[in-house]
N, C-alpha and C positions, 0 to 999 in steps of 0.2 A: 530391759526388765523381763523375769521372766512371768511366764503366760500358768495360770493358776491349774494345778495336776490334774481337778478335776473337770474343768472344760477338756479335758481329753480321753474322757471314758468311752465316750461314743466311738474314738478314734482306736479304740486297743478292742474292741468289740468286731471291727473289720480291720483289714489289712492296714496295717500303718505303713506310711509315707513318708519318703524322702524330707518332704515338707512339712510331715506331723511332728519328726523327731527335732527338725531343725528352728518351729515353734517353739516346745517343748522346752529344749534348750537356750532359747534366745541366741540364738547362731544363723548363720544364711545356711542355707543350701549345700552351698560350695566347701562351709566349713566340714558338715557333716560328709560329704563326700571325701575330702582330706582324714577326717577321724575313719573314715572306712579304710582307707587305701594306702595314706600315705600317715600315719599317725604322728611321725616326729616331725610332720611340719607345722605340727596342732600345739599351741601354751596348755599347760598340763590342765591349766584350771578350765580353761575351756573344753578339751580332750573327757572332762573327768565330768562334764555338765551333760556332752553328747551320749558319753557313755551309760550315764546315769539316764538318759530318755531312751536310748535303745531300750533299754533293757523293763523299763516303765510299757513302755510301747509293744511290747514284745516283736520288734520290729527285723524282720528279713528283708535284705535287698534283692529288688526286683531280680535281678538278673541272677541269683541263689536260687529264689522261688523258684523259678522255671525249673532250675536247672533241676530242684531237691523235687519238683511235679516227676522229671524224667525218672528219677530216680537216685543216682551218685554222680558225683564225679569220677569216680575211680582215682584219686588222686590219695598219695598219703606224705605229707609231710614231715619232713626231718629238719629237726632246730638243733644248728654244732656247730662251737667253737671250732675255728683252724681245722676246719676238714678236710684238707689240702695236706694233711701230716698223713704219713704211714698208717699208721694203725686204725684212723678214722674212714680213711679209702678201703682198708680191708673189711669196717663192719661194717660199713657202707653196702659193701659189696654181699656181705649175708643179705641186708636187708632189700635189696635189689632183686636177690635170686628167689627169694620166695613171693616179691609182691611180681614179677615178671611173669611168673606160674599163674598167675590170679588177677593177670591182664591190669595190673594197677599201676599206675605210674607212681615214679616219685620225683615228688621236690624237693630242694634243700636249700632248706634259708640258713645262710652264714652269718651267724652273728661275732661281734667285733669289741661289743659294749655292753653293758646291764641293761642300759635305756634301751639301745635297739633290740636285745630279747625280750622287753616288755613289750615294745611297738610290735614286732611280730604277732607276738601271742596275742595282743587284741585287735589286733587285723584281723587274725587268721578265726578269732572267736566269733566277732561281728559279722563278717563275710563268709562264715563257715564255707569255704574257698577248697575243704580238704575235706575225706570223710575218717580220717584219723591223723593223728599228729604223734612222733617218736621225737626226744629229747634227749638227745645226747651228750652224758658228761658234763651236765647244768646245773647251777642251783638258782632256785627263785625264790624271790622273796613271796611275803604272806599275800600281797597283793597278788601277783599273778598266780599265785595257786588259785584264789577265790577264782580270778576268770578263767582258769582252766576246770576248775570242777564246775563250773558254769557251762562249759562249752556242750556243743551238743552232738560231738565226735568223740569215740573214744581217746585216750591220751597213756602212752607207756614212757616212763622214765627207763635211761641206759646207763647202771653206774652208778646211781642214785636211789635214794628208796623213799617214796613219801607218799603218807598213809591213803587210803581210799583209791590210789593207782596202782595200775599196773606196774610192776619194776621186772625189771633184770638188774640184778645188782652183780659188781664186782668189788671182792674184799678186798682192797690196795695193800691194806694192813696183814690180812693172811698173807700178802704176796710176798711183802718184804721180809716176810719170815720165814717162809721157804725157800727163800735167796737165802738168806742168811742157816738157815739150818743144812743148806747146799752145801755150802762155802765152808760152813766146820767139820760137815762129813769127810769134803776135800781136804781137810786140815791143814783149813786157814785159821791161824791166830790172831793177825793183822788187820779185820775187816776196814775195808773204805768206800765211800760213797760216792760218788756222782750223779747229779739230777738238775732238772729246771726247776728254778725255783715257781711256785706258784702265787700271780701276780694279780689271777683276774677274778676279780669278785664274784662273777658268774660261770666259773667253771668250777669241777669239783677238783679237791687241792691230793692229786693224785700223789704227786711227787711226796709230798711231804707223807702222806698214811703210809706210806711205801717202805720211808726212813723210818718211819716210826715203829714199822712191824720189825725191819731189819736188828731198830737199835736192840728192840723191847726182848729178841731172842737172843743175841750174842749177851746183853745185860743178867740175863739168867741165867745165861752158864758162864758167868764171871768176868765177860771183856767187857770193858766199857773202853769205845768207841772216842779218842781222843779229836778236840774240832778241827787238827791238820787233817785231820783222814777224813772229812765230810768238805764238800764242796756243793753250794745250790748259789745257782746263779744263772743269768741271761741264755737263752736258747741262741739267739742271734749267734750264726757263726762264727765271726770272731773274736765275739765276748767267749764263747764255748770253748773256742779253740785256745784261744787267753786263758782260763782259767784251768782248763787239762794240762796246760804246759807247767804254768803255774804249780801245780797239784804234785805234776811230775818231776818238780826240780829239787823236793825235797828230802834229805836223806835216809830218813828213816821211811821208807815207803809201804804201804800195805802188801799184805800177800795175797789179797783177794778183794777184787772191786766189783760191788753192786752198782750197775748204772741205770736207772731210773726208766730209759726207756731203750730199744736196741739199736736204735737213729744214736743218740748219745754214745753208745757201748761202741758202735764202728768206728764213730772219731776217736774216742778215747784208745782204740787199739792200735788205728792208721796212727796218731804222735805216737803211743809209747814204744811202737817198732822202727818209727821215725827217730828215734834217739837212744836206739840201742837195746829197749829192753822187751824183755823175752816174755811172750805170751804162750802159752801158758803159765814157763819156766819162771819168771819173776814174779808176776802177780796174775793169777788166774780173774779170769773176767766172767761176768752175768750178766745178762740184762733185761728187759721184761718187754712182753709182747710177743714174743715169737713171728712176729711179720716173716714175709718173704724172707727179705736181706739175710735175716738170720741164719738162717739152714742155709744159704747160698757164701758165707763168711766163716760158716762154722761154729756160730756166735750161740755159745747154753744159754738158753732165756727162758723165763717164768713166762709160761702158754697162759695167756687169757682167753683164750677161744675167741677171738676179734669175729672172725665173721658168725662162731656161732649163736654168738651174743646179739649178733644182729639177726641172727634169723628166728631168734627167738624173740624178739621185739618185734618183730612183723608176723609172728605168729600171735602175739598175743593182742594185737590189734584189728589182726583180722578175727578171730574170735569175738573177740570183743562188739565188733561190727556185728557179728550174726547172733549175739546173743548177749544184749545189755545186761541184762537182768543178772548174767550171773556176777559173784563176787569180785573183789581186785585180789591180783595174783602176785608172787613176789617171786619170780625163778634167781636163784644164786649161779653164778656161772662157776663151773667149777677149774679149779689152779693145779699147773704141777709143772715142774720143771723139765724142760729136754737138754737131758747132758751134749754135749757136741765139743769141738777140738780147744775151744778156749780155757776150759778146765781143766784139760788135763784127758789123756784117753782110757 
């Protein structure tokens, strides 16, 4: 049963307690400990009772308290899908380079699920554990917006744009159209695609804004993109390498393949030189990111500024940190192709 809001005024009046919250809620102690720390070991309904007395209680954990007496943590958190891929280790690495200047560490919590991006996020709110948080290439539902505008650290989305925050946005859609207005400058008539498809609830659906921009410019100057010549499907290697082969066997083949990311673009060049056909000479290739690999392959890729993207995401959080008060900012990362030997010299 739970214990009446107002027998607990005297309690938000002075520092509330492990104990105050765990009243509050009709939960033990221990529960409440689990909702701070470990949240998906919590039933939602109970998670959603703690949560609801925290925030009754204006309640900080002790070991915060101290720490927010001293002054920061100097910690800044990063929440991203598959950061273990290329292009995430490169903005990673913006974001590294500027919080390293400014003596801050960073964290990165890997998420894998919607669920554990929300258990994060109200970890990280409750125990304000960080004194800003960057979100990379995510989307959240209306719930965890509310606890992120609640939070009491700044918060910048990367990739994504949603209102009252900080963003760095990047146009997927511009991308694929500068692929594609690439590729007919090259005068390709045959355009084709290649990309992962996008599967996860909580990431934003790159691949596909990508095609979309690509289809939306060849469709206005008259090609329209038949669905032998588009391929989305499983990243897992030899679903990937299954489906380029696949792609490859067919006779009428493109003269110019957009690939989604430039991790995709090198497989797609290792098989079609694996089976004889000619890269440049047969179907010229693109692919987007500009990572390392690319310039070291030769591979023309649509530049997203990966690391600057990220250092502009630790800039605007440390801003942010020195100066709440001011507005939320929306930086566009800006796109543009580097020709290199795959298209042609």
């Amino acid at each position: 049963m739970l214990y009446n809001v107002t027998s607990f005024m005297k309690a938000v009046s002075k520092q509330a307690t492990i104990y105050d919250v765990a009243r509050l809620a009709g939960v033990s102690s221990a529960t409440v400990s689990r909702v701070l720390n470990e949240p998906d070991r919590v039933a939602v309904e109970k998670r959603e009772r703690v949560q609801s007395a925290i925030k009754e209680l204006n309640f900080v954990p002790k070991a915060d308290a101290v720490a927010k007496a001293r002054s920061s943590y100097k910690k800044i958190g990063v929440v991203a899908p598959f950061f273990t891929q290329p292009s995430f280790m490169e903005r990673l690495r913006g974001v590294a380079s500027v919080l390293s200047a400014e003596h801050y560490e960073l964290v990165v919590y890997s998420i894998d699920t919607e669920e554990n991006l929300a258990n994060y996020v109200q970890m990280l709110v409750n125990t304000q554990r960080v004194d800003g948080l960057i979100l990379l290439c995510v989307r959240v539902s209306d719930d965890v917006l509310d606890l992120l505008r609640g939070a009491s650290f700044p918060v910048c989305f990367v990739e994504n744009e949603y209102e009252d925050f900080d963003c760095v946005v990047v146009h997927n859609l511009k991308g694929g159209q500068k692929a594609a207005e690439f590729l007919s400058d090259a005068g390709c008539v045959r355009p084709g695609f290649i990309g992962e498809k996008s599967t996860l609830s909580y990431a934003v659906n790159a691949t596909e804004e990508r095609l979309q921009g690509f289809k939306f410019y060849f469709a206005n100057n008259g090609i329209i993109i038949p669905e032998n010549h588009i391929w989305l499907g499983d990243f897992l290697a030899g679903n990937l390498d299954e489906g380029i082969n696949q792609f490859l066997s067919q006779k009428d083949l493109p003269d110019g393949v957009f690939c989604s990311s430039d991790v995709i673009a090198a497989r797609f060049i290792r098989i079609a030189l694996s089976r004889g056909i000619s890269i440049p000479g047969k179907i010229k290739v693109i692919g987007f990111d500009n990572i390392d690999i690319a310039d070291y392959i030769g591979l023309t890729s649509v530049n997203q500024n990966l690391e600057e993207s990220g250092r502009m995401a630790a800039r605007l959080v440390l801003e942010r940190i020195r100066d709440r008060e001011r507005g939320s900012v929306v930086m566009r990362v800006p796109i543009s192709v580097i020709k290199r030997e795959t298209t042609g010299k």
